[in-house]
N, C-alpha and C positions, 0 to 999 in steps of 0.2 A: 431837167432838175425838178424833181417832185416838190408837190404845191405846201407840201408839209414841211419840207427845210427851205423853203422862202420866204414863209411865213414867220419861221422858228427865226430867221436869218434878219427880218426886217424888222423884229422885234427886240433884239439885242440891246439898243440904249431907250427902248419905251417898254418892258414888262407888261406894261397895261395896256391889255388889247383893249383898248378903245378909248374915245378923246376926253380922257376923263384925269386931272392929278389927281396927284396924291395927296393931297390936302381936302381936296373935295369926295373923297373914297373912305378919309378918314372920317369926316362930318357925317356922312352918310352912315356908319359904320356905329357910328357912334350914336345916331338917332335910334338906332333897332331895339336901343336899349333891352340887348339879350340877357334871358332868367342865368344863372348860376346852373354850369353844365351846359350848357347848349350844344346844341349837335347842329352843324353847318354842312348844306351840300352844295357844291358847286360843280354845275351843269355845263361843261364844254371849259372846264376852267384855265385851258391854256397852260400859263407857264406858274397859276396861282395866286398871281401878284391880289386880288381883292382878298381870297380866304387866307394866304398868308397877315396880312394886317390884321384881320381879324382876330386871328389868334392871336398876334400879339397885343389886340389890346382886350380881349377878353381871356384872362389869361388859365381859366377852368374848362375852354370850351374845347371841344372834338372835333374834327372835322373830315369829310371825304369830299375827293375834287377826283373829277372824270372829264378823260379828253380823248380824242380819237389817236393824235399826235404822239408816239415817242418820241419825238425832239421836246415835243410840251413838256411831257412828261415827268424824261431828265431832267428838264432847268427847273421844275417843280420840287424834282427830289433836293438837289443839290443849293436852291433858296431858303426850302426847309429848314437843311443842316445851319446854312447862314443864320437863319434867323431864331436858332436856334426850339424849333415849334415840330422836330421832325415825328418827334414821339405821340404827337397830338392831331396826325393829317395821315391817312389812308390814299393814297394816289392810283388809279383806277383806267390802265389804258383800255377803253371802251367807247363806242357810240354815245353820246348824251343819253340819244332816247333809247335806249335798250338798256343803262342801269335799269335792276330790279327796283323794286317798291317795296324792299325787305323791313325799312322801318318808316317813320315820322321824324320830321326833321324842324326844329325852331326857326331856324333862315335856311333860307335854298337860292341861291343865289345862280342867275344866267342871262349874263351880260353881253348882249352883243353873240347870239347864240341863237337866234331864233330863226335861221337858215337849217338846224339841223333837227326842228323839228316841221318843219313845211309853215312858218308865219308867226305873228304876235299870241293871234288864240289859239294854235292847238301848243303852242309852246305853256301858254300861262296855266292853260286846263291841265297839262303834262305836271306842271312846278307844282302845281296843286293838290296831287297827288302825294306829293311826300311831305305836306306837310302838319301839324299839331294843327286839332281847332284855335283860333288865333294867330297863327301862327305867320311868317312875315316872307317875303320874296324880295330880294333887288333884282329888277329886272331890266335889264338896260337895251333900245330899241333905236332905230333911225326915225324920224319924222320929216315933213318936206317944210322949211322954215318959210321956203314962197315957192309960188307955182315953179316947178320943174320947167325948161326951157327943152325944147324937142334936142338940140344939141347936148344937152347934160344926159336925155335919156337914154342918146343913141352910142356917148362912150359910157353908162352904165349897161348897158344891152340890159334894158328892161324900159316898164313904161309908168305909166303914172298910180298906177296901183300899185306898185311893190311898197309904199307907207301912205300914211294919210298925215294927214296935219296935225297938230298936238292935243286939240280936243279930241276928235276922233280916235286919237293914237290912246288917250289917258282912259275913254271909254270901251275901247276894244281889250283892253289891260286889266278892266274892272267886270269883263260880260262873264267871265268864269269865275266869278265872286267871291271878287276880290274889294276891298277898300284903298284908293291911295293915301295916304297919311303922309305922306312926303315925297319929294323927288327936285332933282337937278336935273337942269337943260344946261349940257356944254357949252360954254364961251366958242367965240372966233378963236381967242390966243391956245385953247387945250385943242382944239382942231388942227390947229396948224404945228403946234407941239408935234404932235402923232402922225400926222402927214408928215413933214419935215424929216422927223426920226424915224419913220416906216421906210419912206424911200432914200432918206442919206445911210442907213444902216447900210441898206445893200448895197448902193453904190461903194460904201468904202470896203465893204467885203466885198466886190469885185475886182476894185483896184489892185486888193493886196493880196488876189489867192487867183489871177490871170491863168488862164484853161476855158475850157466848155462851159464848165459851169460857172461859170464869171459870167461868160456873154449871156446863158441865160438869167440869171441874176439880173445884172446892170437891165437888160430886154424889160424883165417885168419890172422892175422898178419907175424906168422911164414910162413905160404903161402907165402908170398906175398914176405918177406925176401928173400927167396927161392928162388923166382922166379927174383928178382932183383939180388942179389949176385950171385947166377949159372948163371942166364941166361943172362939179357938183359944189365947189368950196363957195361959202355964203346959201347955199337952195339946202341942201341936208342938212339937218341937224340930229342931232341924239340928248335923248332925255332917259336922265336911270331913277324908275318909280321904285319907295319903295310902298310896298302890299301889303297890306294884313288879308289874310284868309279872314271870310266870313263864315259861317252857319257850319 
């Protein structure tokens, strides 16, 4: 079972990839306090759930969202239609980092995304590129909330470098010059939300659609349970800055 409809598949009752609600996506959303017209890109945007809000609460604004995923992509389009913003959103099956830099963009948003450009700084140096002098980024990253436990690193198969802690994390965010002017650190309860709903999505779509691709389903799910309840729940955190471009 391809890792792109397990993802599409775990995501079903959480939209929002990553441990973030909707009430705190709105605040957030709402601080960027975007000019009249704004042009919004969203970098690996999944299934759209952040630049959909957007638009509707900024109700002049534009927007393009790029993902690598067809399954993203779909429930991107067919969100749109829901939410009635379809006319206002450009949907982009592509690489994050291979969108062109064809214009400047007011917020660029890439949340939980920074795997697909190799880290925090060449991702944020990349965001930076499209955007207006001034101009703003939400960029949402993993942090380590307390030392990593050798057992957390070894069902994340990485090691203690793949984040730093939150000052370093808020300083490596700011080296491609940038300014923080706000940001949110996830709770435990939006953690466990997304965990919860990442891995019960799939098990109930395995239950109810039994074959092959069930067992692989149900497989990565229990994985992934695993490796959140042993290993990493309370040590990882995530914080989404938002950035003003400098100079």
């Amino acid at each position: 079972m391809e890792r792109q409809l397990i993802s599409h598949l775990a995501h079903r009752d959480h939209p929002i990839a990553a441990p973030v609600s909707g009430a705190q996506i709105a605040r957030l959303l709402r601080r960027a306090r975007l000019p009249e017209s704004a042009r919004i890109l969203d970098l690996g945007c999944g299934e759209a759930a952040w630049t959909l809000r957007a638009l509707a609460l900024y109700q002049d604004a534009t927007a393009d969202g790029v993902d690598l995923s067809a399954h993203a992509i779909k429930a991107a389009e067919q969100a749109a239609e829901a939410y009635g913003v379809w006319e206002r959103i450009r949907l982009h099956e592509s690489a994050a980092a291979d969108f062109p830099v064809a214009e400047q963009y007011d917020l660029v948003l890439c949340v939980g995304a920074s795997h697909a450009f190799g880290g925090l700084v060449p991702t944020v140096e990349h965001v930076r590129r499209y955007l207006r002098p001034n101009g703003l980024a939400l960029v949402g990253e993993g942090f380590w909330e307390r030392e990593p436990t050798q057992e957390a690193l070894t069902l994340l198969e990485t090691d203690a470098s793949e984040y730093a802690g939150l000052p370093a994390t808020v300083a490596a965010a700011e080296s491609a010059g940038f300014s923080t002017v706000y940001a949110y650190t996830s709770d435990q309860s939006e953690w466990d939300d997304y965990e919860w709903s990442w891995t019960g999505s799939l098990l109930r779509w395995a239950n109810e659609n039994p074959g092959p691709d069930a067992d692989a389903a149900r497989a990565a799910a229990l994985e992934h349970r695993n490796m959140w309840l042993n290993g990493y729940r309370g040590i990882l955190g995530f914080v989404t800055l938002l950035l003003q471009r400098t100079g």
